[in-house]
N, CA, C and O atoms as CSV, one atom per row, in Angstrom:
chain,resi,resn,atom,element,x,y,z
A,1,UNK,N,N,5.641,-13.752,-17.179
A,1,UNK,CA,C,4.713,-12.636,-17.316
A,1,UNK,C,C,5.508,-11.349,-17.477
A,1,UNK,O,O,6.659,-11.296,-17.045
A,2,UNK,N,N,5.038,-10.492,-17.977
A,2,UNK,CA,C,5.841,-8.982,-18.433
A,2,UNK,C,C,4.840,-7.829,-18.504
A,2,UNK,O,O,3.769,-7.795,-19.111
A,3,UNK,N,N,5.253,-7.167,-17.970
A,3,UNK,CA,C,4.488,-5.828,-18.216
A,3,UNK,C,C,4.404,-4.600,-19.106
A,3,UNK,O,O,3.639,-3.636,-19.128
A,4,UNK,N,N,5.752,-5.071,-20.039
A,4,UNK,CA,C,6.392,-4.218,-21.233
A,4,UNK,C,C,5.374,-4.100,-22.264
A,4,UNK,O,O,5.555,-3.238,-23.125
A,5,UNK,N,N,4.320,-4.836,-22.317
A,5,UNK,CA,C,3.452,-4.693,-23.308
A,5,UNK,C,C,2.586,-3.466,-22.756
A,5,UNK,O,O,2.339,-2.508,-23.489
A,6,UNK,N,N,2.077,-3.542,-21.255
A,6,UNK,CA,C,0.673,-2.942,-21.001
A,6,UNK,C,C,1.462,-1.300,-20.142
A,6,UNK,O,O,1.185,-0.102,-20.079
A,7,UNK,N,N,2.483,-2.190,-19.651
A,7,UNK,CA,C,2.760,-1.039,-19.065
A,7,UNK,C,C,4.330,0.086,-19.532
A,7,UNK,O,O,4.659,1.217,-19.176
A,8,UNK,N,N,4.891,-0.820,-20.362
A,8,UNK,CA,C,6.277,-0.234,-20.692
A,8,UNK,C,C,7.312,-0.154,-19.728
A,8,UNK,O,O,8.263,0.603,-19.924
A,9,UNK,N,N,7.228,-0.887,-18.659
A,9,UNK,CA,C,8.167,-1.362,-17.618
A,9,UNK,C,C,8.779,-2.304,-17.907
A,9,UNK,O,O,8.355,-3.025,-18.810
A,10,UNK,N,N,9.999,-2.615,-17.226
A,10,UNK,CA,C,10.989,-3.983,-17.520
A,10,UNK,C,C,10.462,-4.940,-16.583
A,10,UNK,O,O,9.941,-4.403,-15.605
A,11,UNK,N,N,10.442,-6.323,-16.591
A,11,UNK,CA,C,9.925,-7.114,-15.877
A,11,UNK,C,C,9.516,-7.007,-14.877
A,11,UNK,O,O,10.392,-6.575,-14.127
A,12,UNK,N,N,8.579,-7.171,-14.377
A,12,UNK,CA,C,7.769,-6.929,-13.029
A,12,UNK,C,C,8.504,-7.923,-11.791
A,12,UNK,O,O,9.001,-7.397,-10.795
A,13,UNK,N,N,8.501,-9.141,-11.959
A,13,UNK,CA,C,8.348,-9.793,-10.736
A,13,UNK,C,C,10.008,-9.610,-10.597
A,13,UNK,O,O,10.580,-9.669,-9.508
A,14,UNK,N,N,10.980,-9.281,-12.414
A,14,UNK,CA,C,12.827,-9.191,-11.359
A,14,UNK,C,C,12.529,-7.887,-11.066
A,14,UNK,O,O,13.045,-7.499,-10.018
A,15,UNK,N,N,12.041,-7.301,-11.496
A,15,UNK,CA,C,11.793,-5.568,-10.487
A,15,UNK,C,C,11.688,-5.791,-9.101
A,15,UNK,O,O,12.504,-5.374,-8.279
A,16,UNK,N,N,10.958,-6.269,-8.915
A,16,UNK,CA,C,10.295,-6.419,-7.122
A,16,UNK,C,C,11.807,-7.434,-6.769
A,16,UNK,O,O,12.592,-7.004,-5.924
A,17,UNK,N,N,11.997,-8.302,-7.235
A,17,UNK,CA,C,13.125,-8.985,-6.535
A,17,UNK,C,C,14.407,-7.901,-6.507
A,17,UNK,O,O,14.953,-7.620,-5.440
A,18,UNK,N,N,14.679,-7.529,-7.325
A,18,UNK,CA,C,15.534,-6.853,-7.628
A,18,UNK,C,C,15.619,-4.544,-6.457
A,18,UNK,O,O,16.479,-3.681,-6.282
A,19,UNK,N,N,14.183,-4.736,-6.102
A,19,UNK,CA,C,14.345,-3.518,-5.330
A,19,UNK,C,C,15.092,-3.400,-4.425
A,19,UNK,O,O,15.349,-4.433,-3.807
A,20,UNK,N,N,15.694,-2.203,-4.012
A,20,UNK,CA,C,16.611,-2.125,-2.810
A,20,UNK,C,C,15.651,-2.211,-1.516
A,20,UNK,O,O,14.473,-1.871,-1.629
A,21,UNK,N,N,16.198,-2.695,-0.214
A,21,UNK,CA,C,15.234,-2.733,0.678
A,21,UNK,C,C,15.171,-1.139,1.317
A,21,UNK,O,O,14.200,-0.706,1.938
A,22,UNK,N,N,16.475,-0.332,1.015
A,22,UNK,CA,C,15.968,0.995,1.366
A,22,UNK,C,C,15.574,2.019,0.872
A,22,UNK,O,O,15.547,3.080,1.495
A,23,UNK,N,N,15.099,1.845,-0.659
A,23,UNK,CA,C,13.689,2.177,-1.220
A,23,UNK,C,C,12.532,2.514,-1.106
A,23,UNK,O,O,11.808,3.356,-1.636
A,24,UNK,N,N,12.414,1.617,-0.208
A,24,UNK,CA,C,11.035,2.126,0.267
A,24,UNK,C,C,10.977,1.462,1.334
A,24,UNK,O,O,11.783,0.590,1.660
A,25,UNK,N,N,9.655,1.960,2.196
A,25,UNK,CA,C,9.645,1.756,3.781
A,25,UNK,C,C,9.079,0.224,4.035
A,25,UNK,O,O,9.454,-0.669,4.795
A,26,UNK,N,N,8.071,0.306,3.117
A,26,UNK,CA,C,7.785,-1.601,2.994
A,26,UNK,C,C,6.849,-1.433,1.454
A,26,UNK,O,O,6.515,-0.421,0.838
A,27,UNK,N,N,6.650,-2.690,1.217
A,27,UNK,CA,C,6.047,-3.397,-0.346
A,27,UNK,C,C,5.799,-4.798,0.142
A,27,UNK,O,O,6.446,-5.626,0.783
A,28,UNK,N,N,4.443,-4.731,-0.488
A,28,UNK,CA,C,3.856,-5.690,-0.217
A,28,UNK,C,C,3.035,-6.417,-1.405
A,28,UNK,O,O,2.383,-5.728,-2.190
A,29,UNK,N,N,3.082,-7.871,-1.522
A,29,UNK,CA,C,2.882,-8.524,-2.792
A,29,UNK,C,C,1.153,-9.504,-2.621
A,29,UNK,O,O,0.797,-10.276,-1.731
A,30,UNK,N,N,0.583,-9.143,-3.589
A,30,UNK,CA,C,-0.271,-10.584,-3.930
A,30,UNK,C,C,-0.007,-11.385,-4.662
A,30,UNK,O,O,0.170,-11.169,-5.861
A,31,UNK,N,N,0.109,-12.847,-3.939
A,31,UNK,CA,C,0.392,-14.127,-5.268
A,31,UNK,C,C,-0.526,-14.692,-5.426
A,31,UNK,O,O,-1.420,-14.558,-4.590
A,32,UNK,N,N,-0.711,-15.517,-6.485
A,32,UNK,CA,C,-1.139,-16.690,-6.597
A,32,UNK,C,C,-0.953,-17.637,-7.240
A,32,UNK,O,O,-0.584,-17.192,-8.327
A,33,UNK,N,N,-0.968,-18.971,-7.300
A,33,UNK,CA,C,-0.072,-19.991,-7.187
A,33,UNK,C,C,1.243,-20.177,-7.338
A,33,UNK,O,O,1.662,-20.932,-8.216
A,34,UNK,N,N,2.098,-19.486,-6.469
A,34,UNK,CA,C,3.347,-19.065,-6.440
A,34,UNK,C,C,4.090,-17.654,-7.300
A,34,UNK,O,O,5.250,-17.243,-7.284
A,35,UNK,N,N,3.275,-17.325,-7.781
A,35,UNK,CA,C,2.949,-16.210,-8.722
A,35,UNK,C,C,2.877,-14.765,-8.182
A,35,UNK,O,O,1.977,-14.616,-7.356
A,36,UNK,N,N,3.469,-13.879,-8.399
A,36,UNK,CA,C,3.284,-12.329,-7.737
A,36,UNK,C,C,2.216,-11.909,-8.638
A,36,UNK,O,O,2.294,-12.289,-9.806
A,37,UNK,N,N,1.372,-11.288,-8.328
A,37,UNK,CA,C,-0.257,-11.241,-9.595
A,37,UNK,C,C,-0.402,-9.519,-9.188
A,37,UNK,O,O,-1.147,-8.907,-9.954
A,38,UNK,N,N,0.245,-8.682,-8.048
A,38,UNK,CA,C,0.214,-7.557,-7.365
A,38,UNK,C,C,1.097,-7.063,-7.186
A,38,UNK,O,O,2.090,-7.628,-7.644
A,39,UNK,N,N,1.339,-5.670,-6.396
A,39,UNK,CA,C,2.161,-5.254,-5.598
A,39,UNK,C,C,1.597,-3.942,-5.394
A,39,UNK,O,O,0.798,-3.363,-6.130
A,40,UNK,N,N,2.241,-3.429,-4.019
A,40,UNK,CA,C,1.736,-2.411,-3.722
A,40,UNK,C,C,3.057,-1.455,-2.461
A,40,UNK,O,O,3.575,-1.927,-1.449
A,41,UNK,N,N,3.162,-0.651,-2.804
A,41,UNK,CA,C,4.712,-0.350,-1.883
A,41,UNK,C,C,4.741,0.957,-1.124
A,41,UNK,O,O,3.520,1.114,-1.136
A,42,UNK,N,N,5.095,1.799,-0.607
A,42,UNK,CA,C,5.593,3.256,-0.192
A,42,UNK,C,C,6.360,3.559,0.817
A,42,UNK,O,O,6.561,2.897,1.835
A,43,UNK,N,N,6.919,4.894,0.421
A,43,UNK,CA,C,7.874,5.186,1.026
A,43,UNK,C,C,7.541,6.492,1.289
A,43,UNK,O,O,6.569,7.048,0.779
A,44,UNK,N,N,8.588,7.204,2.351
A,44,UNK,CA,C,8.514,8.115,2.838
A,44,UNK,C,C,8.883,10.014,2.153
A,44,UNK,O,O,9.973,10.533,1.909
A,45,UNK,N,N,7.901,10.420,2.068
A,45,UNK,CA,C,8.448,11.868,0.997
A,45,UNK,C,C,8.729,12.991,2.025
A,45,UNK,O,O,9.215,14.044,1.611
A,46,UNK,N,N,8.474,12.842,3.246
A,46,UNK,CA,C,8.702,13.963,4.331
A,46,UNK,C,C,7.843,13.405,5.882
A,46,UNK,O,O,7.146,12.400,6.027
A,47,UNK,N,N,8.105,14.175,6.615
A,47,UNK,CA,C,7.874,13.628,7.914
A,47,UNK,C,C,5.919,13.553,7.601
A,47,UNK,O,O,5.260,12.893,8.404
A,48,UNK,N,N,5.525,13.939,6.966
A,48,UNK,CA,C,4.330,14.362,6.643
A,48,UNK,C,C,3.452,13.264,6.317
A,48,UNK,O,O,2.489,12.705,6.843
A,49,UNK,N,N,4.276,13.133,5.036
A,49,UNK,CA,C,3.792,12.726,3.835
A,49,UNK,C,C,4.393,11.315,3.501
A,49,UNK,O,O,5.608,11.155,3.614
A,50,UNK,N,N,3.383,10.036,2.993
A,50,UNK,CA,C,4.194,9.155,2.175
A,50,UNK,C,C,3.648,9.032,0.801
A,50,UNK,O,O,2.561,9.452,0.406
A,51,UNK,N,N,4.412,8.497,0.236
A,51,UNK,CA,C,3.788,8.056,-1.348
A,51,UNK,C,C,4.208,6.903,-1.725
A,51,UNK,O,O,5.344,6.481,-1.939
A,52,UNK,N,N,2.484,6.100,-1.832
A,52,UNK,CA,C,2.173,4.842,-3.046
A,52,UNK,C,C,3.062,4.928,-4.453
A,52,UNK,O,O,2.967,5.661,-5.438
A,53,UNK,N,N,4.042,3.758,-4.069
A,53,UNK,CA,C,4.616,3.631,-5.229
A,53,UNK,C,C,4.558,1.478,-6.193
A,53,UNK,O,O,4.102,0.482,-5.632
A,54,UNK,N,N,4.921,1.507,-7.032
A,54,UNK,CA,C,4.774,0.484,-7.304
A,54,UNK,C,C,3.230,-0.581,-6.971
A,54,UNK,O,O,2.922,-1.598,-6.349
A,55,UNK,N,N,2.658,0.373,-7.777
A,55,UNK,CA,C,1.014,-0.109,-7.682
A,55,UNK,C,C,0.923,-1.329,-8.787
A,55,UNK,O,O,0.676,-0.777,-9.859
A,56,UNK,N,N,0.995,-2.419,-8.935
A,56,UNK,CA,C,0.414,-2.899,-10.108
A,56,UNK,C,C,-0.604,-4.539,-9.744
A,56,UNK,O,O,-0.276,-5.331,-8.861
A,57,UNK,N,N,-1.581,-4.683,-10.479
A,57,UNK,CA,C,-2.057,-5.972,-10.335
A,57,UNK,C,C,-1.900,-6.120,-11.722
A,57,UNK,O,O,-1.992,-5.146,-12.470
A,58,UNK,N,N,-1.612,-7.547,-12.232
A,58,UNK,CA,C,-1.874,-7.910,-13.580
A,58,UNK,C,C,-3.023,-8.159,-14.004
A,58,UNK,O,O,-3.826,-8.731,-13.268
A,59,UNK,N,N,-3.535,-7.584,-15.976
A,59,UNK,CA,C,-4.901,-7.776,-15.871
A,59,UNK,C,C,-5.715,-8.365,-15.449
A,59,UNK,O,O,-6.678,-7.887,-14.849
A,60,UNK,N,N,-5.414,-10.134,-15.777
A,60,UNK,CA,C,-6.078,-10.920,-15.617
A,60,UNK,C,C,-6.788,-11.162,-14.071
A,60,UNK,O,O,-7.817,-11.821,-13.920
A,61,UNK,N,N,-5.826,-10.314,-12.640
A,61,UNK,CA,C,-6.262,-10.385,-11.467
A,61,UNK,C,C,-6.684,-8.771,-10.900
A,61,UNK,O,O,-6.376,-8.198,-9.855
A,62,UNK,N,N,-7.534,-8.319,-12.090
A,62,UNK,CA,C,-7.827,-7.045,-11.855
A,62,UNK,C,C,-9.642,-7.604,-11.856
A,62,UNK,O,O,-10.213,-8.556,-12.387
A,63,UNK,N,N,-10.291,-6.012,-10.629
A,63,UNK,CA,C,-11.336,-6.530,-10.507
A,63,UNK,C,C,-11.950,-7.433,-9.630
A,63,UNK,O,O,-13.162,-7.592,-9.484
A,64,UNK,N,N,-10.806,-8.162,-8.909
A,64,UNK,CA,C,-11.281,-9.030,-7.971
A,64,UNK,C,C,-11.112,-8.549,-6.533
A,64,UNK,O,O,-11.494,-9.399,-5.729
A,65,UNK,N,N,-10.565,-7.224,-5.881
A,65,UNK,CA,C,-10.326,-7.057,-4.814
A,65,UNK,C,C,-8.430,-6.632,-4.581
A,65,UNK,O,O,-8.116,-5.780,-3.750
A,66,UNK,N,N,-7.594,-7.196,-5.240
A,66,UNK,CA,C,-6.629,-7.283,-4.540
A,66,UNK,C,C,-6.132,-6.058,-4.377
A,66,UNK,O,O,-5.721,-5.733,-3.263
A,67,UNK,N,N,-6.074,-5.016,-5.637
A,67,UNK,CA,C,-6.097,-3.952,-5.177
A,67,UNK,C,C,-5.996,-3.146,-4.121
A,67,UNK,O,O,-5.012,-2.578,-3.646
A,68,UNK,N,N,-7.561,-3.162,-3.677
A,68,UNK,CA,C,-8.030,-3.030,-2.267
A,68,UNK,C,C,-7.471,-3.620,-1.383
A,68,UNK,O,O,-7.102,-2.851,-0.496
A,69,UNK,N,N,-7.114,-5.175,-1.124
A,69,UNK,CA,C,-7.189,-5.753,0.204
A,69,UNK,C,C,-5.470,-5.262,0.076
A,69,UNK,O,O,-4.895,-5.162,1.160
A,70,UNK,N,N,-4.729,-4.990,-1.055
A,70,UNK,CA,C,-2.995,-4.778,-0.819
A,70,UNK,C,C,-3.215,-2.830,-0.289
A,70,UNK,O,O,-2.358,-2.297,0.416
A,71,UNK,N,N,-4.170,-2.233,-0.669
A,71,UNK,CA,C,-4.340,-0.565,-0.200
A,71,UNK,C,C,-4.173,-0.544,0.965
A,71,UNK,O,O,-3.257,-0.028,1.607
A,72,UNK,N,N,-5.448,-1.358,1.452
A,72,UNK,CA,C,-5.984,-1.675,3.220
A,72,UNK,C,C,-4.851,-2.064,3.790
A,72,UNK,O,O,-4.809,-1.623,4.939
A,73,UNK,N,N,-4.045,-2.599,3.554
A,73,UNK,CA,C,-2.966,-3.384,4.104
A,73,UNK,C,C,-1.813,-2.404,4.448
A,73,UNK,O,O,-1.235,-2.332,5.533
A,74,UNK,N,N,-1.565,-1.620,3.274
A,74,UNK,CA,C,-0.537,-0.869,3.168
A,74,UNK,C,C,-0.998,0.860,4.327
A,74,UNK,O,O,-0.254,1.467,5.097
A,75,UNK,N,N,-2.136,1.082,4.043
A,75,UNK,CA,C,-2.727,2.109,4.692
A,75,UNK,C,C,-3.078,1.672,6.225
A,75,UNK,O,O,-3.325,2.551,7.050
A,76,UNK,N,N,-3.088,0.699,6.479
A,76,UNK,CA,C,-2.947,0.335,8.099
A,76,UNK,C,C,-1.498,0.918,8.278
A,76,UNK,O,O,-1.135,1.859,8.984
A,77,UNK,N,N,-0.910,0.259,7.606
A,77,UNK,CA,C,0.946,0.981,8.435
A,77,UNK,C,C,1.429,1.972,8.091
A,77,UNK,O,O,2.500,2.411,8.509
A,78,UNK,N,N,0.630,2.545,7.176
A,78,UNK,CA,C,1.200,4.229,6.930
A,78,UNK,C,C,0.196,5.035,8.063
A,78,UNK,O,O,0.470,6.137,8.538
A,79,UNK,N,N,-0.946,4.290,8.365
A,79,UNK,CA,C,-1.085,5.297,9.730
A,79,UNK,C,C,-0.611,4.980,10.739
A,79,UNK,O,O,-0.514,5.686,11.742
A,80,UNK,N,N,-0.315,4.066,10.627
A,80,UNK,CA,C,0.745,3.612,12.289
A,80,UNK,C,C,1.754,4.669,11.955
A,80,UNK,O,O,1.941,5.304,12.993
A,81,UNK,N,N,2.469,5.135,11.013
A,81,UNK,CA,C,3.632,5.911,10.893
A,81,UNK,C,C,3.337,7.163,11.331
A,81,UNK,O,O,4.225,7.999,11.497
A,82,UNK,N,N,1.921,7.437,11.584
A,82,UNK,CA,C,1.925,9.049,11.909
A,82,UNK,C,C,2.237,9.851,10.868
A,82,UNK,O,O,2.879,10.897,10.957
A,83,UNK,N,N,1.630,9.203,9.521
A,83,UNK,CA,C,1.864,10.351,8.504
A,83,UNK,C,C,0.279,10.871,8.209
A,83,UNK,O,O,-0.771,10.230,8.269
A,84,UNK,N,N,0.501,12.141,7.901
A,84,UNK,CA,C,-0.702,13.171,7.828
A,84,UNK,C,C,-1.551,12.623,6.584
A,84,UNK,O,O,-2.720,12.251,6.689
A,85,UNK,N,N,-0.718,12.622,5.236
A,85,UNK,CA,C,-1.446,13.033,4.104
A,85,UNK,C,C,-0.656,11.243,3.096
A,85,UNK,O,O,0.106,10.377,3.527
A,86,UNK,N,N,-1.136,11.356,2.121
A,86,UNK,CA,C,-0.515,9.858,1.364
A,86,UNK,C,C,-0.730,10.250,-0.073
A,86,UNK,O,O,-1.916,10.318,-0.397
A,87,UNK,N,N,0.306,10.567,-1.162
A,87,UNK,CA,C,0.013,11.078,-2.383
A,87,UNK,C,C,0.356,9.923,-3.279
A,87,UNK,O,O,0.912,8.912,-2.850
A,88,UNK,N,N,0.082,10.061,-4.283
A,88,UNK,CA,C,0.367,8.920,-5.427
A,88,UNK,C,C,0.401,9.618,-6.420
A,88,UNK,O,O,-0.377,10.571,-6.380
A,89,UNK,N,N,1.211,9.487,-7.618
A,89,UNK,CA,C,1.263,9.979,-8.944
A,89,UNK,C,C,1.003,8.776,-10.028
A,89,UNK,O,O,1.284,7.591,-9.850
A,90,UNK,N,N,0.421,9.335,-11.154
A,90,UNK,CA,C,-0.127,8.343,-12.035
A,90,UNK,C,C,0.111,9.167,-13.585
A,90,UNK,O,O,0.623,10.256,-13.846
A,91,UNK,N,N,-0.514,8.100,-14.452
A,91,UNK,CA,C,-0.541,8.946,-15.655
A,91,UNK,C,C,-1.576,8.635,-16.473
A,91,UNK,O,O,-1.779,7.423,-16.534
A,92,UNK,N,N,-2.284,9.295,-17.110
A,92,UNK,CA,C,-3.331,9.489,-17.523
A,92,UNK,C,C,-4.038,8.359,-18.241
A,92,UNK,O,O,-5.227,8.051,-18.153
A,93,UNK,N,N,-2.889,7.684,-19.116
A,93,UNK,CA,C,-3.512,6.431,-19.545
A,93,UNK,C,C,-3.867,5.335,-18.403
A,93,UNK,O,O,-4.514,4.350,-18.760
A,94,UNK,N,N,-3.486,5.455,-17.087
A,94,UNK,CA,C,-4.176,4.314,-16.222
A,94,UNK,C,C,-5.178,4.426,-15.724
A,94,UNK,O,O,-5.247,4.610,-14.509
A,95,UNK,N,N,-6.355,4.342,-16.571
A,95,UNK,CA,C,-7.594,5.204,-16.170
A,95,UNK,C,C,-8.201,4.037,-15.194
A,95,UNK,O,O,-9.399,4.209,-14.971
A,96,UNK,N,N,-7.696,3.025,-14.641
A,96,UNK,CA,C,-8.561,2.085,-14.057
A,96,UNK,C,C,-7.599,2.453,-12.506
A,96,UNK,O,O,-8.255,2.215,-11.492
A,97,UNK,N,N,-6.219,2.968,-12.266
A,97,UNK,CA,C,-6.036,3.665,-11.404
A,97,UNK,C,C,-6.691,4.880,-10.730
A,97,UNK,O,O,-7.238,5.020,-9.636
A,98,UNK,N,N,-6.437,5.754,-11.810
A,98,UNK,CA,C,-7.618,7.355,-11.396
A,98,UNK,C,C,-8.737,6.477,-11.100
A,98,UNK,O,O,-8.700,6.505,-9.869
A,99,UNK,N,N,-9.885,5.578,-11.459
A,99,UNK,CA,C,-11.197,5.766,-10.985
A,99,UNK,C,C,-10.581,5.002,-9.578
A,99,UNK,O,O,-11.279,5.232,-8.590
A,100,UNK,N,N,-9.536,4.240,-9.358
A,100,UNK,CA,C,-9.282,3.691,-7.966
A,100,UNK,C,C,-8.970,4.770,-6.828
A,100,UNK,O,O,-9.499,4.711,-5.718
A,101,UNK,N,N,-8.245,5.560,-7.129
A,101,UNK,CA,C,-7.714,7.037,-6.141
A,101,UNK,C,C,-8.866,7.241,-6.034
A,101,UNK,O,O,-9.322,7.024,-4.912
A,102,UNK,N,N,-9.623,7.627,-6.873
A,102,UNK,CA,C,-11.146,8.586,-7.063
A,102,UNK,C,C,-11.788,7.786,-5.902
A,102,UNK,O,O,-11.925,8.372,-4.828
A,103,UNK,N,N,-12.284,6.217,-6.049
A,103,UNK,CA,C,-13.158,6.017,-5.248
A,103,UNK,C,C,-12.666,5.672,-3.702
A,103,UNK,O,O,-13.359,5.524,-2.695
A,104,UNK,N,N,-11.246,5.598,-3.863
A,104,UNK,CA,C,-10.677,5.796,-1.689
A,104,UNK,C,C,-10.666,7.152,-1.401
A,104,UNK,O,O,-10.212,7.364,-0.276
A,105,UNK,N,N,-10.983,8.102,-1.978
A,105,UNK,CA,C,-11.703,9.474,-1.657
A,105,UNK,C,C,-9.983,10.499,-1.725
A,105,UNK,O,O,-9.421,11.191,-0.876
A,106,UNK,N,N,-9.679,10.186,-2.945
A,106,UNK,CA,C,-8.366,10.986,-2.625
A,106,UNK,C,C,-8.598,12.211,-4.124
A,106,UNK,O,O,-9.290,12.293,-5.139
A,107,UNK,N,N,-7.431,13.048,-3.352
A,107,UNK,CA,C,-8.618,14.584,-4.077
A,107,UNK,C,C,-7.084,14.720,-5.504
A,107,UNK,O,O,-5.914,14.340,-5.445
A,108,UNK,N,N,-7.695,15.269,-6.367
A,108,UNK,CA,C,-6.364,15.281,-7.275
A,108,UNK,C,C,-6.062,16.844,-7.097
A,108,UNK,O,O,-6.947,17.690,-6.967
A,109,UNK,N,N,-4.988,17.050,-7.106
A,109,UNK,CA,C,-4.155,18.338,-6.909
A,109,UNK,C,C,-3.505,19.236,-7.677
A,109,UNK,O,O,-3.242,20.435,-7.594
A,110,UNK,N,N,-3.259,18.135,-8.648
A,110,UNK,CA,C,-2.015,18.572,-9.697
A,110,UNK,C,C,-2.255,17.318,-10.808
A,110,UNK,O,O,-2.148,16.110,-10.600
A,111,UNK,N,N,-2.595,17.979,-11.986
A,111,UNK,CA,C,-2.340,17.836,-13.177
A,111,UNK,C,C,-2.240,18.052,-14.277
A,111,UNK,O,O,-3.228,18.488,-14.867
A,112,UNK,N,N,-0.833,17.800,-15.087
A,112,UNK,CA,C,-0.324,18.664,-16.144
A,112,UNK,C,C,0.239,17.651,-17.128
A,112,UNK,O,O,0.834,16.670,-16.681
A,113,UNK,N,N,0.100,17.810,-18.351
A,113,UNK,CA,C,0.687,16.904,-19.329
A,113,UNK,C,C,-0.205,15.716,-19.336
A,113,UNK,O,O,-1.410,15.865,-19.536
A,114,UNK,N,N,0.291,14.599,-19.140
A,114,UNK,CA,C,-0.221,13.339,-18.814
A,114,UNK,C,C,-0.093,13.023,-17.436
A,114,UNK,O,O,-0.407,11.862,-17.174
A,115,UNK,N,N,0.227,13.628,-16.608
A,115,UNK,CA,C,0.658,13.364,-15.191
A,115,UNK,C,C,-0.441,13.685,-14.327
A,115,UNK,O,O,-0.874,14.828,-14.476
A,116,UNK,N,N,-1.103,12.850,-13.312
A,116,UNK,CA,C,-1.867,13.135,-12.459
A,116,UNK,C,C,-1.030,13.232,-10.982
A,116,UNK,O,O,0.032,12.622,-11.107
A,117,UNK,N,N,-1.173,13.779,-9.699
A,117,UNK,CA,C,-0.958,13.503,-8.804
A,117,UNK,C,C,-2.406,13.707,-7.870
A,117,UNK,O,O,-3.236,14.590,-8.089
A,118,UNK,N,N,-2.492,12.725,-6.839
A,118,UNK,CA,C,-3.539,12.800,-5.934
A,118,UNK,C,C,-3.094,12.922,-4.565
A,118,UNK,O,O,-1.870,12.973,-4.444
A,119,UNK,N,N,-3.515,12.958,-3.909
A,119,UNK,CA,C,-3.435,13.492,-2.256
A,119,UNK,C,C,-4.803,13.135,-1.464
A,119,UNK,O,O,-5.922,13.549,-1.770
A,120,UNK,N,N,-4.452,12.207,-0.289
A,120,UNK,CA,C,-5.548,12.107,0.673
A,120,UNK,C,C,-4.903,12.307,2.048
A,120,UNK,O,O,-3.740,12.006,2.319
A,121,UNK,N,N,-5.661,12.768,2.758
A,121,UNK,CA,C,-5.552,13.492,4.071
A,121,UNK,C,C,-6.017,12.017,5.004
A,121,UNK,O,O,-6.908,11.180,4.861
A,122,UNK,N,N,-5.373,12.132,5.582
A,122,UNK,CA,C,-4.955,10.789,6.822
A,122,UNK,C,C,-5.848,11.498,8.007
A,122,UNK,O,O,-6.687,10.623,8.220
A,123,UNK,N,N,-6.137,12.549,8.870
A,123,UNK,CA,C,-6.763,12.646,9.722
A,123,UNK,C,C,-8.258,12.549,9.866
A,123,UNK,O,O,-8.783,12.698,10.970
C-alpha cells in the first residue's frame, strides 16, 4: 500500500517503522489483518501545548470510526499529560480532515496559503 498517490508521502507503513522513538511522545496504529490501515501520533510543542501529528487512515478504512476510536485514544493521554490546548496543522486539500477537527470542536486560528492550523482547548 502507498500513499504517494493520495497523499504525496513516501511509504506509509516504512514511515511509521522507520520513526524515531523520540519524535514524538507516543503513535498509535490501527490494523487490520496484519495491516497498519491508520495512525495517529503527537508530540510535545511546549509545556502547554501538544500537536497531532501523523494522522492518516487509508481510504478504503475511512468512514468507519477509526479515526475517532485512534483520536479518543490518543486524547486520553494527552490529558493525562496536563496539556492545556492540542493543535494540528493540515492543508487544505484534506477536506475530510478539516470537517474531522471541525466536528471534535476544534476552532481554526490560522490560515494562510493552503495551510490550515486548528487549536482546541483541553480545559
Amino acid at each position: 500500500m502507498s500513499l504517494v498517490g493520495e497523499f504525496g508521502y513516501k511509504e506509509w507503513e516504512d514511515e511509521i517503522r522507520l520513526l524515531g522513538v523520540d519524535e514524538y511522545d507516543k503513535i498509535i496504529v490501527a490494523v487490520c489483518k496484519d495491516k497498519i490501515v491508520g495512525s495517529m501520533a503527537y508530540k510535545k510543542v511546549d509545556e502547554n501545548v501538544a500537536e497531532l501529528k501523523r494522522i492518516y487512515i487509508y481510504k478504503d478504512f475511512r468512514g468507519i470510526g477509526i479515526a475517532k476510536d485512534l483520536y479518543n485514544k490518543i486524547l486520553e493521554t494527552i490529558k493525562s499529560q496536563n496539556y492545556k490546548k492540542l493543535m494540528v496543522e493540515t492543508w487544505e486539500n484534506f477536506q475530510s480532515g478539516i470537517s474531522f477537527y471541525y466536528k471534535n470542536n476544534f476552532e481554526l486560528v490560522l490560515k494562510d496559503d493552503k495551510r490550515y492550523v486548528f487549536m482546541l482547548d483541553l480545559n
